[in-house]
N, C-alpha and C positions, 0 to 999 in steps of 0.2 A: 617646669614642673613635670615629674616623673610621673605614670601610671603604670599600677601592677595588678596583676593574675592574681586571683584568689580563689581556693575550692571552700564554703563555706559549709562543708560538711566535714573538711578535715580540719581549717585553719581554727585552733583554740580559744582563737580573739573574738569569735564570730557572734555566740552564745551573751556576753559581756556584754558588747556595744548592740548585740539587739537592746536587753534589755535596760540601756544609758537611754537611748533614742527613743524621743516619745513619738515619732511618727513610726516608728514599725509595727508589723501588724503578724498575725498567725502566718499568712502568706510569708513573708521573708523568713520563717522559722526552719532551722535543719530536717523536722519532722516533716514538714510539707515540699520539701526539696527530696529531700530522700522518697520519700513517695511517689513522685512524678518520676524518676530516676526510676527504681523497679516497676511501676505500671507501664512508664512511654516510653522511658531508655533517654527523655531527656537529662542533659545533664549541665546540669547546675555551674556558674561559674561567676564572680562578682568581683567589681571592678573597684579600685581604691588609688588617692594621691599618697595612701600614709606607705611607708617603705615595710620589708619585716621584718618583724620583729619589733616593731612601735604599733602602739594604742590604736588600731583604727579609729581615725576621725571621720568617715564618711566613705560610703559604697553604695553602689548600683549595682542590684543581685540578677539576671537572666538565665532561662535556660539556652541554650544550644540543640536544636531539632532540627534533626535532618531525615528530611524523608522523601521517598521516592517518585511520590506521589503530588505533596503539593511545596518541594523546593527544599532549602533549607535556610534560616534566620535564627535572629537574636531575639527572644521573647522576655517581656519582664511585665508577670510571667503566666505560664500556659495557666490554661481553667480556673487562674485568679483573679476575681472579680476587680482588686486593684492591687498594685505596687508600688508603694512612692516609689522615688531613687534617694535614700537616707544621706543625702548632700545639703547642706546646708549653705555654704559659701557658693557664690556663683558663679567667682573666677574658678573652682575648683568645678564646679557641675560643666562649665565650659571646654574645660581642657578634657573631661572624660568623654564627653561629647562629640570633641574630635578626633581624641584616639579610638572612639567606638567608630567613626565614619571610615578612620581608615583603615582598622579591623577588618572592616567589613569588604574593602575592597581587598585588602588581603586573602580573607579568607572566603571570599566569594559568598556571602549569603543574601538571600531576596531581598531581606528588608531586614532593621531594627524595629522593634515595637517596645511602647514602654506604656503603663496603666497606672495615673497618677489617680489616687478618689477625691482630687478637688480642683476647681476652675484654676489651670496654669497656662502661662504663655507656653505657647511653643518655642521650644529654643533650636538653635541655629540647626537647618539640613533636616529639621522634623517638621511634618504636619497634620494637623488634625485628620484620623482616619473612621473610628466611628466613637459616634454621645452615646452615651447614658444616663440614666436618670439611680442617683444613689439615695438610701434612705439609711437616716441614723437616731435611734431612739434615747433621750438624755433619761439615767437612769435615776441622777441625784434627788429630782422630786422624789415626795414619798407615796409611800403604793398605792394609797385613795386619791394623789392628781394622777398618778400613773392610769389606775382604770377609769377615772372620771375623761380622764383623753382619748379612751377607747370610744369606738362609734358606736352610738347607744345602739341602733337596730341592727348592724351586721356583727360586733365585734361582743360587747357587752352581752347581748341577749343570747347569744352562741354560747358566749363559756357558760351563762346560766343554765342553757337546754343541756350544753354535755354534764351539770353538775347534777341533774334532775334526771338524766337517762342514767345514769350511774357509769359513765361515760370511765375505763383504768388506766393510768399510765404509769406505762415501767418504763427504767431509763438505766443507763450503761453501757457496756461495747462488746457485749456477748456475743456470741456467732447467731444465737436464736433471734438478737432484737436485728444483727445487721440485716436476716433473712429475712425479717419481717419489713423492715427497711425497706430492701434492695426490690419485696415482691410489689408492695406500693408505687416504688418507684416506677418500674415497668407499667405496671397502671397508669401513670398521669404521666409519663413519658411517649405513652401510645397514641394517649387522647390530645396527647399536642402534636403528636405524629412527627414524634423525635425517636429516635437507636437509643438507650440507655447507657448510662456510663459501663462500661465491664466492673461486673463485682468485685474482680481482684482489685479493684481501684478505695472501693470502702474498705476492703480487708488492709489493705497496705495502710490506708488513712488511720484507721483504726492501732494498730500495730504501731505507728510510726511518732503519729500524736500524742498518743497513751493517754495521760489523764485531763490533758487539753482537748479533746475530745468526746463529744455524750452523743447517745442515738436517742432518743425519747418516742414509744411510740403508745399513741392509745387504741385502746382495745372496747368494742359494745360486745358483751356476753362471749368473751373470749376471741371474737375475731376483731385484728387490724386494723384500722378504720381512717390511721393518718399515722404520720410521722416525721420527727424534723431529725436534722442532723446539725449540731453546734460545733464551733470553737472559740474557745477561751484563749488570750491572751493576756498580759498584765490585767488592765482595768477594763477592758472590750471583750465581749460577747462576741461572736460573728455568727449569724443564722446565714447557713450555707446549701441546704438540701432541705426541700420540702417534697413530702407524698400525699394523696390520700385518695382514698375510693369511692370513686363521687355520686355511688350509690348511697353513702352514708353523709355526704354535704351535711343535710340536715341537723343530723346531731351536732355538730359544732368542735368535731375533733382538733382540728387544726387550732381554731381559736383557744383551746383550752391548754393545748400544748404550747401555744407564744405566750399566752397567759404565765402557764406554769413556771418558762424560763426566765420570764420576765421576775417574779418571784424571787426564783434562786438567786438569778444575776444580784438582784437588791441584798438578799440575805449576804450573801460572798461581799458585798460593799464594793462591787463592781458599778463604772460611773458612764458606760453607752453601751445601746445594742445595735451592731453594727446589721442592717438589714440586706445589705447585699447591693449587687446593680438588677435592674429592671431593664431590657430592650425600651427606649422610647417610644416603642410602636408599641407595645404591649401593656395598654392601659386597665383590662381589668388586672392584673397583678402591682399597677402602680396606686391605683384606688385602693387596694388592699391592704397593699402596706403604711398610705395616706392611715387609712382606718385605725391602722394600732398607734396614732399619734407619733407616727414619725416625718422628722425633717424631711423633703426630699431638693436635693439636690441636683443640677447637671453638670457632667465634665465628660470631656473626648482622651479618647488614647491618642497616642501620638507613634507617627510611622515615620523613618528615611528608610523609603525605598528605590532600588536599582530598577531602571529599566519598564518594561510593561509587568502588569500582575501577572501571576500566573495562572492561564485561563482553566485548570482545572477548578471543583467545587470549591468555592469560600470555605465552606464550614461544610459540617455534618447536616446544618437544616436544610439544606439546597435541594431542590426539585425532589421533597420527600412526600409532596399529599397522594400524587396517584396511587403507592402504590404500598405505604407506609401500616395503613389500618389491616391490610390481610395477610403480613407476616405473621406466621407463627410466634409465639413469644421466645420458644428456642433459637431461630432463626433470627431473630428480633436481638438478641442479645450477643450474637454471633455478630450482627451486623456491627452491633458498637464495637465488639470489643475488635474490630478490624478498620474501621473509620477512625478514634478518635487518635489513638496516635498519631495520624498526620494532618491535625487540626486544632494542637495546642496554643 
């Protein structure tokens, strides 16, 4: 069995069997690969048994990141929360499996990674590297079991207080809402004493996704106060970027804004909201999302890696509290935008 090279931003097929394949997701979309491509400079490539110029039956999409900093590997894929590998036969997931191991010794990179969003075995030369906790909201009930599943005192009584403070939200992919976005962000990015993503990253997201893509933010008496960032795929929702200024918790912005999409999603006769992964250690955000009535799930990525790790920082949250709360916020966004490309 032969395995081929594919650029899924040029290959014509690509678009088609996404949308045949009911396990793909926004993540494997062109729009989200071209975006990671101009913000990181990763670049996208996906693996296939079908020859060209036939019907792809099945692909495993990564990027390739090479950085100077923390090595370079096969990722599937960077800052997405998951990626199946759209394979379905096993003998076929097998044979890519191995031509990916000896890729890799070909072409010299750290490790493979792959992010499936459901409990799977590990298949040959991988092994579990870090859990999470996944949460996914069934849309098909109708909108009174939908809010009767919200939690009566944090979740329920929230979107009431923001209906009662006259609580606004506007939504689209304006420059004014991304700024509004992007300024929240920096906010509850501070407070968990995390670097922000670099804005060129929503602008690209924005630009790239086009109508599968909405910013929603609300507003108390014209100022800011939370904000999510979505996308849509066929019948899935994906809640991807959450803000808000925790000055204003009380009102209830956030909750009125899951509320709101929860809404639309129904109206569009969309059938899940995909809530995202949660860190396992990070239990008030998995309570959170418990709250809006959704599933939650756990499953691990999977790693083949060469050799010892490499002893620079894991991630961008690495040894960040000392000194993290007294950057400037210029300074602060300088910092992402220098960090995350070698931490996808």
């Amino acid at each position: 069995m032969s395995v081929y090279q594919i650029d899924p931003l040029r290959d014509p097929r690509w678009s088609e069997f996404l949308q045949a394949n009911s396990r793909a997701s926004a993540f494997h979309t062109a729009g989200w690969l071209k975006a990671l491509r101009l913000t990181y400079r990763y670049e996208p490539v996906a693996y296939t048994t079908s020859p060209p110029g036939v019907e792809l039956a099945n692909a495993w999409v990564f990027c390739d990141i090479s950085s100077w900093l923390t090595g370079r590997r096969l990722v599937s894929l960077p800052f997405s929360d998951h990626c199946d590998p759209l394979v379905d036969d096993p003998e076929q997931f097998d044979e890519l499996s191995r031509a990916l191991r000896h890729e890799r010794d070909e072409q010299g990179w750290n490790y493979i990674e792959y992010r499936p969003p459901n409990i799977k075995p590990a298949t040959d030369g991988f092994e579990p590297s870090e859990t999470f906790c996944f949460h996914k909201l069934d849309l098909r009930p109708d909108l009174d079991r939908l809010f009767h599943g919200l939690h009566k005192d944090s979740t329920q009584r929230k979107i009431q207080r923001a209906e009662r403070e006259g609580i606004v939200c506007d939504e689209g992919r304006s420059e004014l809402l991304l700024d509004q976005f992007y300024q929240l962000l920096v906010l509850t990015r501070r407070r968990h004493q995390l670097p922000p993503q670099p804005r060129k990253w929503f602008s690209n997201l924005a630009n790239c996704m086009e109508n599968q893509l909405k910013v929603q933010v609300a507003c108390s008496q014209g100022v800011p106060v939370a904000s999510i960032l979505t996308l849509r795929f066929k019948s899935t929702l994906m809640y991807k970027y959450g803000c808000a200024d925790e000055q204003f918790f009380r009102l209830g912005g956030m909750q009125m804004l899951l509320w709101r999409a929860i809404e639309e999603a129904k109206k569009s006769g969309l059938q899940e909201f995909d809530l995202g992964r949660s860190d396992a250690r990070d239990q008030g955000l998995i309570v959170f999302k418990n709250r809006l009535g959704a599933a939650c799930t756990t499953a691990s990525y999977f790693r083949n890696q060469v050799g010892r790790r490499h002893k620079f920082l894991a991630s961008p949250h690495t040894d960040r509290k000392g000194f993290m709360p007294y950057i400037p916020n210029g300074l602060l966004n300088n910092v992402g935008k220098l960090l995350y490309r070698h931490f996808g």
